[in-house]
TORKOL-4160 file (C-alpha; in steps of 0.2 Angstrom, whole numbers, padded with zeros to 4 digits, m for minus):
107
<pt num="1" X="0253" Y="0095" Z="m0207"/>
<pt num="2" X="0272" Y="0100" Z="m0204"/>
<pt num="3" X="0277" Y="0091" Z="m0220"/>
<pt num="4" X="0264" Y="0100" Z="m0229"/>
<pt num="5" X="0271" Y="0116" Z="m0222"/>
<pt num="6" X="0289" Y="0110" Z="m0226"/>
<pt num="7" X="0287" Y="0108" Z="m0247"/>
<pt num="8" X="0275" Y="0121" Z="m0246"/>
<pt num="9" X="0290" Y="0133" Z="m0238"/>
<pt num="10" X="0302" Y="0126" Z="m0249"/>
<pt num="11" X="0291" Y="0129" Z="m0264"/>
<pt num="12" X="0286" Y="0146" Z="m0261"/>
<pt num="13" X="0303" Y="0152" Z="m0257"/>
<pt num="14" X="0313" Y="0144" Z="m0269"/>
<pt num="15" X="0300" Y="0152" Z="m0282"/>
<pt num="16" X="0300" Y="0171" Z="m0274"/>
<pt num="17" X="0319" Y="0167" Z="m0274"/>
<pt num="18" X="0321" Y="0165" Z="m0293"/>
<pt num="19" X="0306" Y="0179" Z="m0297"/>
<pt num="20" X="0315" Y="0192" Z="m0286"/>
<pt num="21" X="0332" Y="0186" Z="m0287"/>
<pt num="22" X="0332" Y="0180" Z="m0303"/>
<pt num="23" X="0343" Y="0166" Z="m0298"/>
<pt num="24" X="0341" Y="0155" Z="m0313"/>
<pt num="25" X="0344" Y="0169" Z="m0324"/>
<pt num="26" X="0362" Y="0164" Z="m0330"/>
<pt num="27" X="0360" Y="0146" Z="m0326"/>
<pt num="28" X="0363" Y="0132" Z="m0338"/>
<pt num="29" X="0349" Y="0122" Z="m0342"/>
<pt num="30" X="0357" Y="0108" Z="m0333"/>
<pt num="31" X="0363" Y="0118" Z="m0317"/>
<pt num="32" X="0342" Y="0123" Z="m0315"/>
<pt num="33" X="0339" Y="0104" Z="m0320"/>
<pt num="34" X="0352" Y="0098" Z="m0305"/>
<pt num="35" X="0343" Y="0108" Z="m0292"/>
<pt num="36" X="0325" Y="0103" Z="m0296"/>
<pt num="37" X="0331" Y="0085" Z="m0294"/>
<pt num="38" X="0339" Y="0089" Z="m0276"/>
<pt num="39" X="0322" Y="0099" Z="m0272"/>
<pt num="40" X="0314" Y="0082" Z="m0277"/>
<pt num="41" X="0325" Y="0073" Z="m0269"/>
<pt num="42" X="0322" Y="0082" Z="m0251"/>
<pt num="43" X="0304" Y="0081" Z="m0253"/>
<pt num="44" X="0305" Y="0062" Z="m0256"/>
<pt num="45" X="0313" Y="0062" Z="m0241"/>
<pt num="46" X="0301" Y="0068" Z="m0231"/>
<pt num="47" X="0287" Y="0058" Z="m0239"/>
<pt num="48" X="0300" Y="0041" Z="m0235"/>
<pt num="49" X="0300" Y="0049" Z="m0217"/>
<pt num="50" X="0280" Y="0053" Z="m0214"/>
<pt num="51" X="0274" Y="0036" Z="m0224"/>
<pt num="52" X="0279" Y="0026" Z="m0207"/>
<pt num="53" X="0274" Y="0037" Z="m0195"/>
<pt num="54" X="0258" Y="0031" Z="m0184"/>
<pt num="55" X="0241" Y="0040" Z="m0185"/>
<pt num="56" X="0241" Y="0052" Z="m0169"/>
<pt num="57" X="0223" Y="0058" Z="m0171"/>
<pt num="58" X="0212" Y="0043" Z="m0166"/>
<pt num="59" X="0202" Y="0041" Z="m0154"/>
<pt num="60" X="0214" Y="0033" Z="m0145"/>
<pt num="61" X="0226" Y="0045" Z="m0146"/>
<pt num="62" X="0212" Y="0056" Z="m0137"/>
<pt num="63" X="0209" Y="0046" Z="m0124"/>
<pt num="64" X="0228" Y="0042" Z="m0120"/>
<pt num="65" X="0228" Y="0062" Z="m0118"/>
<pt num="66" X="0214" Y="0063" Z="m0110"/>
<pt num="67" X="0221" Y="0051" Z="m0096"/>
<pt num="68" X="0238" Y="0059" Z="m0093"/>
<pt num="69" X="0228" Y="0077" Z="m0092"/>
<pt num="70" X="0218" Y="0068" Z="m0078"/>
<pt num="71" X="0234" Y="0071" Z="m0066"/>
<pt num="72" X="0235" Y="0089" Z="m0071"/>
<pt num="73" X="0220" Y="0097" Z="m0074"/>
<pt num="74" X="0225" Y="0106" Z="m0052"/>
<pt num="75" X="0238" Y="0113" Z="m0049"/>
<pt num="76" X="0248" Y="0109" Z="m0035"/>
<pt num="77" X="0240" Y="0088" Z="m0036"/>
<pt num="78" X="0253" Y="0076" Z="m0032"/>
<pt num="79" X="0251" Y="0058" Z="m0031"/>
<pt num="80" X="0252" Y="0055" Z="m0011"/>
<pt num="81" X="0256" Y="0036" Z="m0006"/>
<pt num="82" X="0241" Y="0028" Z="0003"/>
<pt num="83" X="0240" Y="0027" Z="0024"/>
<pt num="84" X="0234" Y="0018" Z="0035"/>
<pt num="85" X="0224" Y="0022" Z="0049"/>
<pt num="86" X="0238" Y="0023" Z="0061"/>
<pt num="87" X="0247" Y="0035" Z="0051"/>
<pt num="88" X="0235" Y="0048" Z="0048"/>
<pt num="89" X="0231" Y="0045" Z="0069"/>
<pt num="90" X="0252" Y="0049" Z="0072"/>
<pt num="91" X="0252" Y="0063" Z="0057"/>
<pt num="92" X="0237" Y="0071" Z="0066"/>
<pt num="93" X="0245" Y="0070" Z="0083"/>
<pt num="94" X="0262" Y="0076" Z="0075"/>
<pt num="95" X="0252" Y="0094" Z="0068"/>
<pt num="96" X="0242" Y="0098" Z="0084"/>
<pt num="97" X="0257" Y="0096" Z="0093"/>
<pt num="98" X="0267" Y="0106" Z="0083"/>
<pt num="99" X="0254" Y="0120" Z="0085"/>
<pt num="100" X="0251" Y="0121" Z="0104"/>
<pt num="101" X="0257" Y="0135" Z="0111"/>
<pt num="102" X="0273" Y="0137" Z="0119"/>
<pt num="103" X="0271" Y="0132" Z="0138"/>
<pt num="104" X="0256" Y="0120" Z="0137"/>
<pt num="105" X="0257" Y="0105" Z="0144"/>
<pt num="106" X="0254" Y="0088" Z="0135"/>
<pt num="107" X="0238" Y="0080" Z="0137"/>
């Protein structure tokens, strides 16, 4: 799609250009014939660059987006490393510990 845009930009401004400006109004026929070629040139350009470029809208595309939108889709979700019982047990200890009040004895 951008290259689309691109020539279609190019085109459309280079035409308003020349019909408002009237920018090829005192050129020579060779001066105008020069910059078409360039113009060609750069849009050859951009076909030589899209013509490699892999096809981004199959389906596997969509599920490869679909997967890494998996890890984002709440906010706040980060990937945690498992624990084992034990831990979780010590984690637990470590909160209600850290919440008794000041002055109570340990159990």
């Amino acid at each position: 799609v951008v290259p689309v845009y691109y020539i279609l930009f190019t085109l459309s401004t280079v035409t308003g250009s020349a019909m408002l400006y009237q920018d090829f109004y005192d050129q020579s026929a060779a001066s105008i014939g020069l910059f078409l070629f360039g113009v060609a040139q750069c849009f050859g350009g951009v076909l030589l660059l899209t013509t490699g470029r892999r096809e981004s809208h199959g389906a596997g595309a969509k599920a490869e987006a679909h997967r890494r939108m998996q890890g984002h889709m709440q906010l706040g979700a980060v990937d945690e490393p498992e624990l084992s019982e034990r831990e979780v047990e010590l984690e637990l200890e470590e909160a209600a510990g850290a919440h008794k009040p000041e002055g109570a004895t340990p159990d």
